[in-house]
C-alpha positions in Angstrom: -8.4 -7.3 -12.0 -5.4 -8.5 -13.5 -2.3 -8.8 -11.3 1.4 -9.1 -12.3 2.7 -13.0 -12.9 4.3 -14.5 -10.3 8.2 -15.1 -10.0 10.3 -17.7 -10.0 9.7 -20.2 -7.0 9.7 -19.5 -3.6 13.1 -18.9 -1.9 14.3 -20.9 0.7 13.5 -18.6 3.8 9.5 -18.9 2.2 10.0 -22.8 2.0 11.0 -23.1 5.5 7.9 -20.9 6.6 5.8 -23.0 4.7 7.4 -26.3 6.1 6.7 -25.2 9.7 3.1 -23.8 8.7 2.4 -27.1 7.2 3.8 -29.0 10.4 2.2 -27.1 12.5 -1.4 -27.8 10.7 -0.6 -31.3 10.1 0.0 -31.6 14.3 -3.3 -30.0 14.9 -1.3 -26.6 16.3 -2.7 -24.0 14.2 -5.6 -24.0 12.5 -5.3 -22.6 8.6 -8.6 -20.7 8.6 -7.7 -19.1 11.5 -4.6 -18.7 10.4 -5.6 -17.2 7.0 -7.9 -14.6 8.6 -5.3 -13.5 10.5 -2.5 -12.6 8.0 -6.1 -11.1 6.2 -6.5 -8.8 8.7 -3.5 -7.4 8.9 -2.9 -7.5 5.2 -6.1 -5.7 4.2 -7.3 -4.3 7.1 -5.8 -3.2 10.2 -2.5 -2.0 8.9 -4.1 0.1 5.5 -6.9 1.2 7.4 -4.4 3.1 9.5 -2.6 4.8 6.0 -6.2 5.8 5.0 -6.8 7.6 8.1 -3.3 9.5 7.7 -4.0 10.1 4.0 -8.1 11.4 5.3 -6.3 13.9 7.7 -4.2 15.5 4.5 -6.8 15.9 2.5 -8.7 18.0 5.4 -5.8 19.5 7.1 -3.4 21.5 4.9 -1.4 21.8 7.9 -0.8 18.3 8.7 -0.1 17.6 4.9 2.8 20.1 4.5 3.9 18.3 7.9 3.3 15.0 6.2 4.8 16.0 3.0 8.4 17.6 4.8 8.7 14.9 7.6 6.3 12.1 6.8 7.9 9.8 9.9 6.8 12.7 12.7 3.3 13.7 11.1 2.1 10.0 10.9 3.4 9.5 14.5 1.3 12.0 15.0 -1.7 10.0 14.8 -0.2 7.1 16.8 1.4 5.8 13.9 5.3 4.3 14.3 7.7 1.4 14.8 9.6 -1.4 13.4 9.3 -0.8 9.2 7.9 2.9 9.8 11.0 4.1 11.2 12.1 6.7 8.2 8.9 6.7 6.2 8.8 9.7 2.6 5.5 10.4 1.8 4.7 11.5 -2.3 2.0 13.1 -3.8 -0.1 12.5 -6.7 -1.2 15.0 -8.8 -2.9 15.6 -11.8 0.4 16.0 -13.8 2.4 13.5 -11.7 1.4 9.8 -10.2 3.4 7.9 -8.2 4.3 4.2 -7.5 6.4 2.5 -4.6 8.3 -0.7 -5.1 10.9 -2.7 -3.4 13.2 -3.8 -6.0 15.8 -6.1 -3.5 13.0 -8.1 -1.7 9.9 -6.6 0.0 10.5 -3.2 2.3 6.8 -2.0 2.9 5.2 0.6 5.7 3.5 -1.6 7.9 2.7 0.9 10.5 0.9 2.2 7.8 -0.4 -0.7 5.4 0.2 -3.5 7.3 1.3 -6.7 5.6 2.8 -6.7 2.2 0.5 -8.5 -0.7 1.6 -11.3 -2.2 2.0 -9.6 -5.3 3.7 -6.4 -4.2 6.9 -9.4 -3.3 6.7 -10.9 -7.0 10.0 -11.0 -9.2 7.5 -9.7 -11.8 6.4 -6.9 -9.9 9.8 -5.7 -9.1 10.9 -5.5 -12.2 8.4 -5.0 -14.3 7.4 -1.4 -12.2 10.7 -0.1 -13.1 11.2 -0.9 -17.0 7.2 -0.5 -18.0 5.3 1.2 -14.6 2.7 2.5 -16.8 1.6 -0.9 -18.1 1.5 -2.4 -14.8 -0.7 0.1 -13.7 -3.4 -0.7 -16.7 -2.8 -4.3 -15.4 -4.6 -3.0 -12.2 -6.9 -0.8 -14.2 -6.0 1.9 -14.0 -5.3 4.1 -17.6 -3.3 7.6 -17.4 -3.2 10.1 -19.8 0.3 10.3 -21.9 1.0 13.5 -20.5 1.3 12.5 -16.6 4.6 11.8 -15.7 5.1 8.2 -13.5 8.0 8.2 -10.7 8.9 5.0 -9.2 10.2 5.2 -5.6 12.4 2.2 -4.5 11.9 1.4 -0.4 14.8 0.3 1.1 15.5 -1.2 4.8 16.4 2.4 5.8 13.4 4.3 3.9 9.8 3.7 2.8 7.3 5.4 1.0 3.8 5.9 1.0 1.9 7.5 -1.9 -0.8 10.4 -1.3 -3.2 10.0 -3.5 -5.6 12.6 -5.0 -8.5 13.3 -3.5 -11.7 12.1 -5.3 -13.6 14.9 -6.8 -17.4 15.4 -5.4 -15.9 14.7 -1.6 -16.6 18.3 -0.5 -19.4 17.5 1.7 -17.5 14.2 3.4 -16.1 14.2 6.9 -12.0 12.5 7.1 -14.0 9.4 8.7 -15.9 9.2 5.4 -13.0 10.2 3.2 -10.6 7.7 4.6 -13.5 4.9 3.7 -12.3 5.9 0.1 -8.2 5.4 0.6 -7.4 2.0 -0.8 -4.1 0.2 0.4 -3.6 -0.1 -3.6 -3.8 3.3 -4.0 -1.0 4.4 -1.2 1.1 2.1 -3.3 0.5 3.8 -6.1 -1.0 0.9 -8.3 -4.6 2.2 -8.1 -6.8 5.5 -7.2 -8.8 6.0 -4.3 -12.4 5.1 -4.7 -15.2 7.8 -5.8 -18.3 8.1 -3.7 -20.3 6.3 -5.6 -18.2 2.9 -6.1 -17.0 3.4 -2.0 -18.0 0.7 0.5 -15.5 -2.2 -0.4 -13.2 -0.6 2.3 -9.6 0.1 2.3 -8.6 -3.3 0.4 -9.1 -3.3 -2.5 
């Protein structure tokens, strides 16, 4: 799948991390596979697995999803949920008229109660801009096409506010329980830059 270009090179707070990463590894302190299935974990596990079990719970609990939808920060707290970058936390819904997208334009304010680590991509120059001025090409970038007659918003996080995107729920789920439906909630598509998975093409998790 293609992904948005990267920016312009790294600034200097990223050089400095990767100065003391690289000292680190060079004086035998951390070890970088260890160290890369760390940040892996928490990018594309841990933290999105919890947003897909908050999304799982809306789709079976109209209750909890009029909570979620009103006062996002309480409902996900709810389900154990909170803390540093999850402190004020809006959550938008997709529907079939109206999809939804979630950018940092300033730098990189993302959920992590709630997806974890940013990607690498979601922090690009390219990214941030380009979501804003053409949002419906970056989304066929990640594959997925929308009719002409959806309408896309694009919802700016900021330090005091983050978003996370409810996405529709897959048709022919019916019969699943919210364990099985939250196997289908992809931390793209709480972003807003992809769907969540049918039935039929789940079991890649929550990470793609």
């Amino acid at each position: 799948m293609a992904k948005p270009h990267s920016g312009p090179a790294a600034s200097d707070p990223a050089l400095r991390v990767q100065a003391l990463e690289a000292a680190l590894i060079e004086k035998g302190i951390v070890d970088p596979a260890a160290l890369d299935a760390l940040i892996d974990n928490y990018e594309n596990k841990v933290g999105p697995r919890n947003g897909a079990k908050v999304v799982a719970r809306a789709w079976v609990d109209p209750a909890f999803k009029t909570r979620l939808l009103s006062r996002a920060t309480e409902a996900i707290a709810e389900l154990g949920y909170k803390g540093l970058q999850g402190e004020d936390m809006v959550v938008v819904e997709n529907t079939p008229h109206v999809h939804n997208m979630i950018v940092c334009t300033l730098c990189s304010c993302y959920p992590w109660p709630t997806l974890g680590l940013p990607p690498a991509w979601y922090k690009s120059a390219a990214y941030r801009a380009r979501v804003v001025i053409d949002p419906r090409s970056v989304l066929e970038e990640f594959g997925v096409s929308l009719s002409a007659d959806v309408e896309i918003r694009v919802w700016d996080s900021i330090a005091e506010l983050r978003y996370l995107v409810l996405p529709q729920r897959p048709v022919g789920t019916e019969h699943l329980d919210e364990l099985a439906l939250a196997d289908l909630v992809t931390r793209d598509s709480m972003i807003g830059v992809g769907l969540a998975l049918s039935p039929h093409t789940a079991g890649t998790g929550v990470v793609k």
